[in-house]
C-alpha positions in Angstrom: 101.0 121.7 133.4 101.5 118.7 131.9 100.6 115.1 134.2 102.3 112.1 133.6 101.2 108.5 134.3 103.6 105.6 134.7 102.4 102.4 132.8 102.0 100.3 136.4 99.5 102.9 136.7 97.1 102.7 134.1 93.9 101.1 135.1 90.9 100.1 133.1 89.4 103.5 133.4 91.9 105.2 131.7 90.8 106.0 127.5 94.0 105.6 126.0 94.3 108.1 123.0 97.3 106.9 121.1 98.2 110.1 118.9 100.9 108.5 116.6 100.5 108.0 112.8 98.3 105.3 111.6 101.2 103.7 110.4 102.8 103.6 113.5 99.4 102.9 115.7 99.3 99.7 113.0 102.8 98.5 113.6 102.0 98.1 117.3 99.4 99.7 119.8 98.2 98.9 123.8 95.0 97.1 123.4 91.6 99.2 123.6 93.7 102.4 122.1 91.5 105.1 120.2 93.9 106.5 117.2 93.8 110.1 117.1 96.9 111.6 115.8 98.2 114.5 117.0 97.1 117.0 113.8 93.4 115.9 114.7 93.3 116.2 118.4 91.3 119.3 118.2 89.4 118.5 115.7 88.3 115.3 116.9 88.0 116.6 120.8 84.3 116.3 121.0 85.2 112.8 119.7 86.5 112.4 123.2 84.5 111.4 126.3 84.8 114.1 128.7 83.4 112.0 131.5 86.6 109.6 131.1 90.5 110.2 132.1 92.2 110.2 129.2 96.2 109.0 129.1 97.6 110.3 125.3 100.2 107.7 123.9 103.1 108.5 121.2 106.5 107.0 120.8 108.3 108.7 123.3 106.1 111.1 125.0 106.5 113.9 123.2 103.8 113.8 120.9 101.4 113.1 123.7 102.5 116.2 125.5 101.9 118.7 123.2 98.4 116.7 122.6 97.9 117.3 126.2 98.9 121.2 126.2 96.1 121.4 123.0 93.2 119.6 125.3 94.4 121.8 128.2 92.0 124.5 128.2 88.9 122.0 127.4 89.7 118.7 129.1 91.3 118.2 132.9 91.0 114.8 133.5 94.3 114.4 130.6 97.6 112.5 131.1 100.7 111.5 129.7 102.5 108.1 129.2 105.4 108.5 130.6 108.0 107.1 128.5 105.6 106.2 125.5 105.2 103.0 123.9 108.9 102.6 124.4 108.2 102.5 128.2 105.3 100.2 127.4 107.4 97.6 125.3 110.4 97.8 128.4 107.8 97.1 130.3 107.2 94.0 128.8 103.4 94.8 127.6 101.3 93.2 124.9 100.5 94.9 122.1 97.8 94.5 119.1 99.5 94.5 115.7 97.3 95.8 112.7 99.4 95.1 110.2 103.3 94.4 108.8 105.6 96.3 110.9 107.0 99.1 108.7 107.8 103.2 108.5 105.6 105.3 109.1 105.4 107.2 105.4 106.6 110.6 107.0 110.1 108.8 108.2 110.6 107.4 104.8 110.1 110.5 103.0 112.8 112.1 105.6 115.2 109.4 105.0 114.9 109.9 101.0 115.2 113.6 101.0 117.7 113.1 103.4 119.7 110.8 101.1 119.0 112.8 97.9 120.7 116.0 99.7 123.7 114.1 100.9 124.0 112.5 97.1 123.3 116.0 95.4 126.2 117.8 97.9 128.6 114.2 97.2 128.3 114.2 93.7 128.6 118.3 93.3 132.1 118.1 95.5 133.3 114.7 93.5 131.2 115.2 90.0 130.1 118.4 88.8 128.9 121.5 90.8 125.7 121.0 88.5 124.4 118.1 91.0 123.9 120.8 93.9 120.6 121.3 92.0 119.5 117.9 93.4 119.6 119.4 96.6 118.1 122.4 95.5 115.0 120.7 93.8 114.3 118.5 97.5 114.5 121.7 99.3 112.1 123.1 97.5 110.0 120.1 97.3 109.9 120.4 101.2 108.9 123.6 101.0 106.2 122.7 99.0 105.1 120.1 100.8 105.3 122.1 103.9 103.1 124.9 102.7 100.7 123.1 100.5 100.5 119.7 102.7 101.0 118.0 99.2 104.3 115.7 99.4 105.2 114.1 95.9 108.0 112.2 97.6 105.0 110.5 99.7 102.5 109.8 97.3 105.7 108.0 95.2 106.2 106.0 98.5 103.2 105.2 99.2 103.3 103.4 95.9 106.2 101.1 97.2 105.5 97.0 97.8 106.4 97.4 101.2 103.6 100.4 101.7 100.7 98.6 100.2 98.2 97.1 102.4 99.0 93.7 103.9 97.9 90.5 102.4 97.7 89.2 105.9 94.3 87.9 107.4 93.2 87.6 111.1 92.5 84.1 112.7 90.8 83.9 115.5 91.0 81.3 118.0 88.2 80.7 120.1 89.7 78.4 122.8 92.0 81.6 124.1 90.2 84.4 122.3 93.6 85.5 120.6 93.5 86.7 117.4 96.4 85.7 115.2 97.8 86.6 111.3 97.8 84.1 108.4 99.7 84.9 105.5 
């Protein structure tokens, strides 16, 4: 059974395990936050400090819950943000940002399949029938990527500007011990 912790409750005790993407970890994370995302929590769980309560951090919560069904049988001492980093932003919490805010890859390459099946199923009704093979070739590119966990769509997007690392350096300032970015 899953436990959840409220973000008034978190003490410094708590190891917070933030399983997001690294993308999304980078965009904005609480302070101290270990990444482990969720597709190597049980590979990494000897990573983890069995001594330590753990509280598992995602978006909304979900993520960290079924993190928290994996660690089950190994780890009791496990929790779960209620309400995420979106709990933890209402909240009105500082967060440590590791780079430009920007998609994670995996929402990008949904929101360009996405838009090359609703273009391939416009253009067939409007066009010619022939463009229904559009949506035919990103299904099957999904497919692909789903079995092979190779995503052309991804390593194309990756490419992109707006994917490559940031430019941005870290100042820090000694007086408050805040860290800032220069472009």
């Amino acid at each position: 059974m899953t436990r959840f912790i409220d973000v008034r409750d978190l003490s410094p005790s708590h190891k917070l395990i933030d399983v997001r993407t690294p993308t999304e970890f980078a965009a904005g994370h609480i302070a101290g936050a270990l990444n482990v995302p969720l597709d190597l929590v049980e590979a990494r769980i000897d990573d983890l400090d069995p001594n330590s309560p753990l509280v598992l951090v995602c978006k909304a919560g979900t993520r960290a819950r079924l993190a928290s069904e994996l660690l089950a049988p190994c780890r009791q001492n496990t929790a779960v943000l209620a309400g995420g980093m979106d709990a933890w932003y209402r909240a009105g919490q500082p967060v440590v940002v590791s780079s430009r805010s920007r998609w994670s890859l995996e929402r990008q390459v949904r929101l360009g399949a996405g838009l090359l099946v609703l273009l391939g199923v416009i253009a067939a009704f409007t066009l010619n029938s022939r463009w229904i093979l559009l949506s035919g070739f990103v299904g099957l590119g999904l497919i692909f990527a789903g079995l092979t966990d190779v995503c052309a769509m991804g390593s194309l997007l990756a490419r992109m500007p707006w994917n490559r690392n940031s430019k941005l350096h870290a100042i820090r300032n000694s007086s408050t011990n805040a860290c800032a970015l220069k472009g």
